[in-house]
NUDOMI-295599 format. One record per residue: residue in one letter; z, y, x of N, C-alpha, C, O in turn. Coordinates in steps of 0.001 Angstrom, whole numbers, padded with zeros to 6 digits, always signed. Each point is the difference from the previous one (the first is absolute). Layout:
// residues N
aZYXZYXZYXZYX/...
// end
This chain:
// residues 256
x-016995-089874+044495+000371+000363-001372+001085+001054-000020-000034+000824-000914/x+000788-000775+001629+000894+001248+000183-000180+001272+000442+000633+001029-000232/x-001561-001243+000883-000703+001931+000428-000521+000066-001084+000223+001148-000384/x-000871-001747-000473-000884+000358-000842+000934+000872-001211-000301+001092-000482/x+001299-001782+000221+001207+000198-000927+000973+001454+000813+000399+000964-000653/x-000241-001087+001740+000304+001512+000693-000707+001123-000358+000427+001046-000489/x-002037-001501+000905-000566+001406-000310+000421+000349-001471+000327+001150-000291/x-000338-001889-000377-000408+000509-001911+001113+000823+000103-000098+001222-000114/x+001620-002049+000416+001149+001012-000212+000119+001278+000522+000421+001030-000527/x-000936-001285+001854-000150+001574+000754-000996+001319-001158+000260+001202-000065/x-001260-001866-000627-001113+000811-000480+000769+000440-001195-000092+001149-000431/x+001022-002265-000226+000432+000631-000731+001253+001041-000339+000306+000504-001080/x+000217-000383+002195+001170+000752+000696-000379+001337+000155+000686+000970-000321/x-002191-000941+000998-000470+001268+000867-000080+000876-001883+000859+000732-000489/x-001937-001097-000028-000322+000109-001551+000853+001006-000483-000485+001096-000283/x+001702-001312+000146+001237+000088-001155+000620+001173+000511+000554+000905-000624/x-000779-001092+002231+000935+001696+000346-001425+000796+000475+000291+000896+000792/x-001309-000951-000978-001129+000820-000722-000080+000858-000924-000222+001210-000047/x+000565-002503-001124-000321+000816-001222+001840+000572-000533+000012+000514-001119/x+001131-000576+001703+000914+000602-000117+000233+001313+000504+000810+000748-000547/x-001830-000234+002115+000148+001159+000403-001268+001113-000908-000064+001195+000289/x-000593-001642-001058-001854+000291-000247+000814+001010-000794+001038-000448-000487/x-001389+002052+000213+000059+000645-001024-000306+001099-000045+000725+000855+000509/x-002050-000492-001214-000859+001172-000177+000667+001044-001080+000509-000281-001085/x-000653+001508+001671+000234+000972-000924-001045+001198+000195-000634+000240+001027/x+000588+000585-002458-000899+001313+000090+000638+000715-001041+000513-000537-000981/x-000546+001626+001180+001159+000857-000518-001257+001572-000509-001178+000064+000351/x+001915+000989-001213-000703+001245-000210+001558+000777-000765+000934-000354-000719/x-001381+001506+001376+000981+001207-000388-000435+000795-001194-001166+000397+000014/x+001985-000076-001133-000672+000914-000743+001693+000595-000021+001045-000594-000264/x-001435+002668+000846+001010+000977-000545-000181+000608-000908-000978+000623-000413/x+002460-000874-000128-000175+000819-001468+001080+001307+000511+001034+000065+000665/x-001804+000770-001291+000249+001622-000114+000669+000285-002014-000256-000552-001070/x+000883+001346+001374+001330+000153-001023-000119+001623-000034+000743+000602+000776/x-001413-000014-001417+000261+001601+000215+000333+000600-001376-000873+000138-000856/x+002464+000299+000617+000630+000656-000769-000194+001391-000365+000878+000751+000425/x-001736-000261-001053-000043+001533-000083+000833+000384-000901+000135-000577-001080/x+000529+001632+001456+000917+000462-001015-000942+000941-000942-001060+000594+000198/x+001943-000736-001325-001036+000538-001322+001233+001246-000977+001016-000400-000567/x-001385+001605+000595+000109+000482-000771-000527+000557-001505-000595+001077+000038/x+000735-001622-001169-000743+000324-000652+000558+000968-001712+000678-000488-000904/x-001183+001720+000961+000512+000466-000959-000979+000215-001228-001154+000292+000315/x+001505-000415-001985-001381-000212-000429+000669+001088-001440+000872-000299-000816/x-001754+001717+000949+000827+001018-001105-001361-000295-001320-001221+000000+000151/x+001887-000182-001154-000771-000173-001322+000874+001717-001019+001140+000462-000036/x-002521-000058-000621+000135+001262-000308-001042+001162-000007-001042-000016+000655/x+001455+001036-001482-001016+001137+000817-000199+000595+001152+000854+000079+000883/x-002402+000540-000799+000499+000427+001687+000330+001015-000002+000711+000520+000860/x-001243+000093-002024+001168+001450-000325+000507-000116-001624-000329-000595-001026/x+001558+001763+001586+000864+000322-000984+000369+001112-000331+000733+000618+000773/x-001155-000002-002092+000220+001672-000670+000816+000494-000349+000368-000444-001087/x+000281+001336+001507+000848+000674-000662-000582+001145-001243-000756+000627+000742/x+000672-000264-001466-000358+001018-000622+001087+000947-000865+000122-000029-001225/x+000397+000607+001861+001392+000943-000751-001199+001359-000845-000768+000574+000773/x+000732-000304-001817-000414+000350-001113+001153+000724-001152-000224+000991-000696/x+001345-001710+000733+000960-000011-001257+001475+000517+000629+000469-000407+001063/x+000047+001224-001803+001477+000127+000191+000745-000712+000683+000721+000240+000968/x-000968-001241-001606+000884-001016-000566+000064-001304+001558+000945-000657+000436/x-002408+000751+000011-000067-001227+001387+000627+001073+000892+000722-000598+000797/x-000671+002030-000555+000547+000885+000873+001090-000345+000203+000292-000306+001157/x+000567+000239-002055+001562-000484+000091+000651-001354-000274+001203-000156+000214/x-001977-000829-000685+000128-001408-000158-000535-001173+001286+000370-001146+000251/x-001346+002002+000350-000720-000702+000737-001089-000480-000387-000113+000298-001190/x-001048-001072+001648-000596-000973-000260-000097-001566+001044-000206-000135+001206/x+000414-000698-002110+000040-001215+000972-000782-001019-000375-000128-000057-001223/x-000597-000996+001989-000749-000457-000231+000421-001490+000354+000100-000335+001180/x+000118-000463-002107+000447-001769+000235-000615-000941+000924-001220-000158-000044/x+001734-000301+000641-000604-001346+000577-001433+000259+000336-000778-000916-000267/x+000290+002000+000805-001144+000508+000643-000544-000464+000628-001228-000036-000072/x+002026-000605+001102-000186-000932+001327+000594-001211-000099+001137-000102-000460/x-001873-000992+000898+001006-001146+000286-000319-000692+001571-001101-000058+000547/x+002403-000433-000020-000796-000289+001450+000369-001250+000543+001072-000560-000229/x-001792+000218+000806+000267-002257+000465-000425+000132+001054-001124+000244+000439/x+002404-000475+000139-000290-000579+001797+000277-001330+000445+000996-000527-000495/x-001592-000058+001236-000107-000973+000694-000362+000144+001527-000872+000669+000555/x+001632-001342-000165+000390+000004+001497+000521-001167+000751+000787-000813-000486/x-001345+000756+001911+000422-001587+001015+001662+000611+000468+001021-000662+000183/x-001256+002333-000073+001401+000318+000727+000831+001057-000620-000290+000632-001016/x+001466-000496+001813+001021+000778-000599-000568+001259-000485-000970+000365+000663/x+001416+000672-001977-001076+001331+000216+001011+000930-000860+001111-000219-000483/x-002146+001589+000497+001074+000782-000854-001127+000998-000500-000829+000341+000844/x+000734+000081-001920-000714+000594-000883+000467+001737-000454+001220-000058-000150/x-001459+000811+000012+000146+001049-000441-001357+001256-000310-001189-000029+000319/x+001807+000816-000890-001123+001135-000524-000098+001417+000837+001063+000284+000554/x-001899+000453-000399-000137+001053+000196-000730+001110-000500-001210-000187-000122/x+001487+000871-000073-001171+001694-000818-000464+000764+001464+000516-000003+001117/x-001832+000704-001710-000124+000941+001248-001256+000523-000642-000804-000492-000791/x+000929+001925+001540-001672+000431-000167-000817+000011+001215+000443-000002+001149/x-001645+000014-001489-001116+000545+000815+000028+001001+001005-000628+000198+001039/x+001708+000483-001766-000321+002000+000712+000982+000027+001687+000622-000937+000501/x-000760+002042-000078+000806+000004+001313+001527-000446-000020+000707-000334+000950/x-000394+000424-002324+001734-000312+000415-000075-001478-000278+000844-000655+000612/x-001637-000002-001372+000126-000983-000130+001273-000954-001340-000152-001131-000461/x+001122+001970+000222+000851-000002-001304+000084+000711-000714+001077+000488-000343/x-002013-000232-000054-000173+001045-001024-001118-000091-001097-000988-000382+000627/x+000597+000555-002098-000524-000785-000984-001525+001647+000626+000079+001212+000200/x-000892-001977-000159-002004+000798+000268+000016+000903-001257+000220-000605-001049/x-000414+001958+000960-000197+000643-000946-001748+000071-000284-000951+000610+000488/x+001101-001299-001231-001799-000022-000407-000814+001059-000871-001205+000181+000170/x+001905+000451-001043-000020+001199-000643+001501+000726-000266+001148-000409+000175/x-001675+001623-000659+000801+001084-001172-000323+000361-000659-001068+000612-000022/x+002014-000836-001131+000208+000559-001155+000470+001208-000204+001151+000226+000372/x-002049+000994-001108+000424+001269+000459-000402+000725+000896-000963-000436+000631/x+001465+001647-000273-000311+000956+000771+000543-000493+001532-000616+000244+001036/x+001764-000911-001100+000994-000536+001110+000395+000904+000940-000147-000279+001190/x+000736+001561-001608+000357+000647+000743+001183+000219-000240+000304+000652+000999/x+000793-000737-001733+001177-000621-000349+000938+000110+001376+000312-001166+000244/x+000275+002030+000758+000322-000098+000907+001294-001683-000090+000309-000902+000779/x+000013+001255-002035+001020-001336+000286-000531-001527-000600+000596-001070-000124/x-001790+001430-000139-000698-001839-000343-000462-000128+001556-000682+000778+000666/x+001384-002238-000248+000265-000685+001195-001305-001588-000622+000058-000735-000986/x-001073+000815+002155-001220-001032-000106+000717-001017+000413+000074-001046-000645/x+000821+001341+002302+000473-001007+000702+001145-000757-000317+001135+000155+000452/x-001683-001305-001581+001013-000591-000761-000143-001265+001061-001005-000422+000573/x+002104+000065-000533+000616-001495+000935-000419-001285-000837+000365-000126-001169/x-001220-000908+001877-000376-001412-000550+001085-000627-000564-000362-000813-000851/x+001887+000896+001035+000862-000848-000520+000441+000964-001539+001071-000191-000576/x-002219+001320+000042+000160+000195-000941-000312-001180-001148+000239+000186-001193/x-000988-001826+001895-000208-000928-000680+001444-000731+000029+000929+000106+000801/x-001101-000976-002104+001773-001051+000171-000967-001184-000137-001075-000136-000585/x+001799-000626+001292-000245-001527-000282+000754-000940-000410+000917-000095+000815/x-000783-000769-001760+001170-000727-000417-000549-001566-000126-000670-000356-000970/x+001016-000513+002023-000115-001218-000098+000776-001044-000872+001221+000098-000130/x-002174-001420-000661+000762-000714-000169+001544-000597-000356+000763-000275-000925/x-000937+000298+002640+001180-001284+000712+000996+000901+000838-000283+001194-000088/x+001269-001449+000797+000473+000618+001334-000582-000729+001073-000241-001204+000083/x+000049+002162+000750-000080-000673+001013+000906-001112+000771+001203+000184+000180/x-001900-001380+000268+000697-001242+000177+000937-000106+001807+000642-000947+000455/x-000967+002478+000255+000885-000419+001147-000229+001860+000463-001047+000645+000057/x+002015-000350+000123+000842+001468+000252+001385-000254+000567+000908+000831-000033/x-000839-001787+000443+001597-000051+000453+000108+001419+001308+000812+000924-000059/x-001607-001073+000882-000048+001274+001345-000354+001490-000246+000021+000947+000787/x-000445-001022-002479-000600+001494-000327+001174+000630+000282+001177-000311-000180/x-001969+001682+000874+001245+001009+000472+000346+001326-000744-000082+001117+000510/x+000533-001426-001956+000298+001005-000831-000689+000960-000246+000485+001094+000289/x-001858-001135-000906-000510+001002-000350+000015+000265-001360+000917-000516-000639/x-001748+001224+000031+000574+000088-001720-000403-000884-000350+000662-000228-001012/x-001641-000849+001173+000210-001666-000546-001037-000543+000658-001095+000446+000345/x+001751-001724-000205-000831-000827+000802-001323-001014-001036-000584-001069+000176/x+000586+001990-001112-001707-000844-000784-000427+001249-000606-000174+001152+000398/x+000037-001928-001768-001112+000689-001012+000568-000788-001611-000654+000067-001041/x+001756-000654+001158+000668-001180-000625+000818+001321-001388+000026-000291-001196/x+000513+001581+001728+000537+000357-001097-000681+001003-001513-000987+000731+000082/x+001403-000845-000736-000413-000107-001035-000719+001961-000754+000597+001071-000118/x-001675-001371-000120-000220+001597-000278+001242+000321-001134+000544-000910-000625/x-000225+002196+000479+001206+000620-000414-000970+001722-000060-000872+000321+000807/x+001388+000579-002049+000097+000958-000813+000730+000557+001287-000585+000859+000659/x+001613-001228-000337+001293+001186+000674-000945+000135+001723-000773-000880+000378/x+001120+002305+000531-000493-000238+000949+000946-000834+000823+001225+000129+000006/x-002128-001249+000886+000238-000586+000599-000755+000516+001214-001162-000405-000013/x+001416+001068+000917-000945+000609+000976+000100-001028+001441+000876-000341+000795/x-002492+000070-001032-000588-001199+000628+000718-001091+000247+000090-000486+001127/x+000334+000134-001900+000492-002007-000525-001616-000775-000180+000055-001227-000078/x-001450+001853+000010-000780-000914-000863-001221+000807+000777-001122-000503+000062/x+001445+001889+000571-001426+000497+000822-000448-000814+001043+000739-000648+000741/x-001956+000690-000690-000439-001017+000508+000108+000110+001761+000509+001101+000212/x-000766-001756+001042+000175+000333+001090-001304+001157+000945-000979-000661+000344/x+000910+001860-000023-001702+000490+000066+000787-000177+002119+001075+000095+000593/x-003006-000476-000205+000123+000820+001058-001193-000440+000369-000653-000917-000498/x+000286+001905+001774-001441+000649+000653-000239-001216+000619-001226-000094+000068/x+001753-000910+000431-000380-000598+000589+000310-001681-000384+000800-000783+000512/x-001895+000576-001755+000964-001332-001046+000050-001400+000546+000417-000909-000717/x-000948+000614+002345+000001-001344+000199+001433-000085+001453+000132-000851+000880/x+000617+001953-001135+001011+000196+000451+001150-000342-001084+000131+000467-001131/x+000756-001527+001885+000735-000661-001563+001074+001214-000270+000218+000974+000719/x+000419-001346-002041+000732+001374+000285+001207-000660+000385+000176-001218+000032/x+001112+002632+000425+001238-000386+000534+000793-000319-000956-000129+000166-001213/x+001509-000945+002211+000897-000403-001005+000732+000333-001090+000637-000752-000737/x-000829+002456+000657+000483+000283-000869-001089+000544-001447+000194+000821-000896/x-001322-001703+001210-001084-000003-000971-000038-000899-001011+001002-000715-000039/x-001807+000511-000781-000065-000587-001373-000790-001395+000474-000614+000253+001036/x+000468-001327-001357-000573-001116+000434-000007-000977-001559+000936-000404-000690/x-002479+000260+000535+000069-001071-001435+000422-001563+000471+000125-000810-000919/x+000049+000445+001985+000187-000839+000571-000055-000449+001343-001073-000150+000586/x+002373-000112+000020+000607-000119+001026+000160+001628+000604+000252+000963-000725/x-000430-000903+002026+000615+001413+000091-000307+000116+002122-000537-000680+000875/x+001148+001734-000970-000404+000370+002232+000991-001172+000552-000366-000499+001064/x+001605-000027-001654+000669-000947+001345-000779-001014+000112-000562-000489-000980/x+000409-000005+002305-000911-001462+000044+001320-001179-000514-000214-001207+000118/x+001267+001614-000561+000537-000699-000842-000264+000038-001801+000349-000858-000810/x-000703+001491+000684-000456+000427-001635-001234-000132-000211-000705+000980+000246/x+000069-002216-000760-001101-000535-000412-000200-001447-001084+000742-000962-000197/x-001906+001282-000289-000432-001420-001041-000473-000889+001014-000771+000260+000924/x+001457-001591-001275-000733-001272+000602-001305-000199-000441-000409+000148-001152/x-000553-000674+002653-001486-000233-001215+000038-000749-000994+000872-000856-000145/x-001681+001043-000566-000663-001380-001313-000911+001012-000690-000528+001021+000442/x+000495-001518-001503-001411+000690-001172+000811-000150-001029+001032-000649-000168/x-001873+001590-000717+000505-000045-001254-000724-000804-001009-000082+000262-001200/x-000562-001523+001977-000982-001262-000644+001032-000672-000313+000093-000138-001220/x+000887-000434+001925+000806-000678-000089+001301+000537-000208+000941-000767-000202/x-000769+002113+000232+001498+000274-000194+000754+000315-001526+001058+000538-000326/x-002314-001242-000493+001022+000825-001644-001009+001116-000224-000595-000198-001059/x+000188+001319+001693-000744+001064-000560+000542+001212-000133+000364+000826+000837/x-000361-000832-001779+001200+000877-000845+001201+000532-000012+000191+000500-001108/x+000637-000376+001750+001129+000313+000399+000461-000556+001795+001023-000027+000683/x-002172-000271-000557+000557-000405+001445-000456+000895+001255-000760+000962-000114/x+001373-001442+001441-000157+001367+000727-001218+000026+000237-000318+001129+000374/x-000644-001922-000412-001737+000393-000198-000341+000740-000893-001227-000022-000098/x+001704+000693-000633-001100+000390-001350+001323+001372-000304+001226+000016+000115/x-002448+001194-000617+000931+001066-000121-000865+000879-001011-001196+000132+000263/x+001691+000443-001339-000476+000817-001205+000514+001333+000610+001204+000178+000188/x-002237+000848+000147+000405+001467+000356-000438+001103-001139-001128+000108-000481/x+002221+000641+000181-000447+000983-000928-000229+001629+000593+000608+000346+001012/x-001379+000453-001610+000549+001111+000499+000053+001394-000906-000760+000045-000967/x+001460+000881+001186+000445+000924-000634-000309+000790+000959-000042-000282+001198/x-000351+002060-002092+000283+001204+000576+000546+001101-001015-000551+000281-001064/x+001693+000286+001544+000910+000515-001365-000215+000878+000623+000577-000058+001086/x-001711+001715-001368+000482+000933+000667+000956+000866-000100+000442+000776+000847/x-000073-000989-002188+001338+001074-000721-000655+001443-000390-001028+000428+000524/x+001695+000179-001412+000147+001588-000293+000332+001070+000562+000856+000579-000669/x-001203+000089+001819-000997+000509+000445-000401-001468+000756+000693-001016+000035/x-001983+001226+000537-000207-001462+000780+000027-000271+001095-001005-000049+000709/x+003074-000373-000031+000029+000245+000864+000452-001238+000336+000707-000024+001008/x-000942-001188-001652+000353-001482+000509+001062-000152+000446+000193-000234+001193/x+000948+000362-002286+001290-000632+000695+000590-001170+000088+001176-000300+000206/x-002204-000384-000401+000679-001567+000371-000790-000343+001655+000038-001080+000588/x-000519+001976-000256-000764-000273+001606+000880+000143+001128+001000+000717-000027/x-001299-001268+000832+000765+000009+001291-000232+001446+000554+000934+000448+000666/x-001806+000188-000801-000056+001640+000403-000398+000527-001254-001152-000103-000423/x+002124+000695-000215-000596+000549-001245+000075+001512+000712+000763+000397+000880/x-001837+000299-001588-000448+001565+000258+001420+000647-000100+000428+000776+000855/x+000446-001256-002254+001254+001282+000605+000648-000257+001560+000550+000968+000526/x-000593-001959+000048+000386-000199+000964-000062+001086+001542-001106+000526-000122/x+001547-000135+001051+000316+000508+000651-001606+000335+000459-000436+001151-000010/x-000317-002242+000383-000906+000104+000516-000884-001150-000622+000471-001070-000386/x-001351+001296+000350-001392-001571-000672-000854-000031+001226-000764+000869+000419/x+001146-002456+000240-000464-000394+001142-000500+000549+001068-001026-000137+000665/x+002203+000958-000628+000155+001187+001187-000645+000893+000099-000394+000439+001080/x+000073+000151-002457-000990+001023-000113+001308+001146-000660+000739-000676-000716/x-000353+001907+000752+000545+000550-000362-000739+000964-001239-000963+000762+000093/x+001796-001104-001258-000752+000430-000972+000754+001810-000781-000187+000499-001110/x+000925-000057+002173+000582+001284-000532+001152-000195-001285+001048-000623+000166/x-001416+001231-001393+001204+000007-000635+000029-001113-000784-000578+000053-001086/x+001343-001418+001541-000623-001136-000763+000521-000327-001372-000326-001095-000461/x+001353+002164-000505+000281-000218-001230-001028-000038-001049+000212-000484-001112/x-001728+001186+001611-000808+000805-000607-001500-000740+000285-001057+000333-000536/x+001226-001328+001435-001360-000604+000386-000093-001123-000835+000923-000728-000365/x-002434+000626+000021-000189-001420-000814-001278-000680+000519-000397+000743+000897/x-000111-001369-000967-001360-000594+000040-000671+000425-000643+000145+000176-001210/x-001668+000279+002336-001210+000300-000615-000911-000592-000796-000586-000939+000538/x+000191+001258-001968-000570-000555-000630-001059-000500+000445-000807+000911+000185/x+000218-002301+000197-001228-000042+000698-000556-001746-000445+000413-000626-000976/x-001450+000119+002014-000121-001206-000236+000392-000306+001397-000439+000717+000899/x+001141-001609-000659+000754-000504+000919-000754-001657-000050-000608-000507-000943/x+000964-000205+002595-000115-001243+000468+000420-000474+001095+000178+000765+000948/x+000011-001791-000860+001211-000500+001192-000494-001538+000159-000472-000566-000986/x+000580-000109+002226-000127-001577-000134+001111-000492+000311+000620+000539+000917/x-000031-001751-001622+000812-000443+000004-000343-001840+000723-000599-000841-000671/x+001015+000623+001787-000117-001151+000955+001155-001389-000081+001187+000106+000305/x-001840-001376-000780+001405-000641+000225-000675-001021+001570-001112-000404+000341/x+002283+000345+000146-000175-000372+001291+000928-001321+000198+001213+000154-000149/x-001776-001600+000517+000332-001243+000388-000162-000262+001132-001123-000250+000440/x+002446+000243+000467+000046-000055+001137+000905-001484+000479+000783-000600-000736/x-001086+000283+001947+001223-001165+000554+000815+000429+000384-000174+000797+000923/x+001438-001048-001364+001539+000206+000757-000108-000134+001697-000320-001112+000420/x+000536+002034+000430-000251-000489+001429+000718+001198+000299+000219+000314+001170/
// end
């Protein structure tokens, strides 16, 4: 009767550290991939063109300007900086395409080669970061059209080569050349709209003046020289009556 009672305890001993070591596992991997694209996005509402038509006395020496023409909403993952540029088509590249003449055009002192920053641009807002701008005649598009000459406070920035940002001592609608001077991303979904650094109302003006030699431009014709073209006796030169065209580029770039 006692072996019999041994074995059971033994069987039930062996049992218990069995099922204490027993333990199945099966396992599966799933990688997750995370890919951040950075997004620039600029979105211009407006015409795609815009007329000047000087006709009257009166726009010769007043100007003509045209309101809230443009409006522009950016949204962005990263830091960025925004600004404008003019330029033409033709070999110099800053200079407004003479598409016709008016007249005989032989006028030794009517000058075709009128300079793109014969356009002004006047934004909104100021620009929200210029702390590094390096003193040029202004670091936006923020001041205000004005009657008196202001020679190029408001002309716009031209050059031949527009996906080249311009330098520090250039005009910037927002942020500017230091990789310290820039808008933080966001959108203008969420930022307010309207007055915030997403969203910008651009106007533009071209005042050619009496004779029409654009003195509110950053190279106006009386000037020494018009974009390094030497124009002889420049008290006496004006712009050729003609149909003129120019493209004007706004460019959204990342701060880097």
């Amino acid at each position: 009767m006692k072996k019999i009672l041994l074995g059971i305890a033994l069987c039930a001993t062996m049992g218990f550290a069995l099922d204490a070591k027993a333990q199945l596992i099966d396992e599966s991997n799933v990688t997750i991939t995370m890919d951040l694209q950075p997004i620039l996005q600029l979105n211009m509402n407006g015409p795609q063109s815009i007329d000047f038509v000087f006709d009257q006395i009166s726009e010769y020496i007043a100007g003509i300007t045209q309101y809230a023409a443009t409006t522009l909403t950016v949204s962005s993952t990263v830091n960025w900086d925004l600004y404008a540029v003019g330029y033409g088509s033709n070999s110099l590249g800053t200079i407004w395409d003479q598409q016709a003449i008016y007249g005989t055009g032989s006028d030794p002192n009517a000058i075709d080669s009128i300079s793109c920053n014969a356009l002004e641009l006047h934004q909104n807002r100021v620009n929200p970061s210029t702390a590094n701008a390096a003193g040029g005649i202004a670091v936006d598009y923020s001041a205000a059209f004005t009657m008196a000459t202001a020679l190029g406070a408001n002309s716009v920035y031209t050059s031949a080569t527009p996906y080249v940002r311009p330098a520090a001592t250039e005009k910037y609608i927002a942020g500017h050349f230091n990789t310290a001077d820039f808008v933080v991303g966001g959108t203008y979904l969420t930022a307010g709209s309207v007055g915030s650094d997403f969203y910008y109302t651009i106007d533009y003006r071209i005042k050619p003046g009496l004779p029409a030699t654009f003195p509110n431009s950053a190279d106006n014709i009386i000037g020494s020289t018009w974009n390094g073209l030497t124009n002889g006796s420049q008290a006496t030169n004006f712009a050729q009556p003609g149909l003129y065209t120019m493209n004007l580029k706004y460019v959204l770039t990342e701060n880097n």
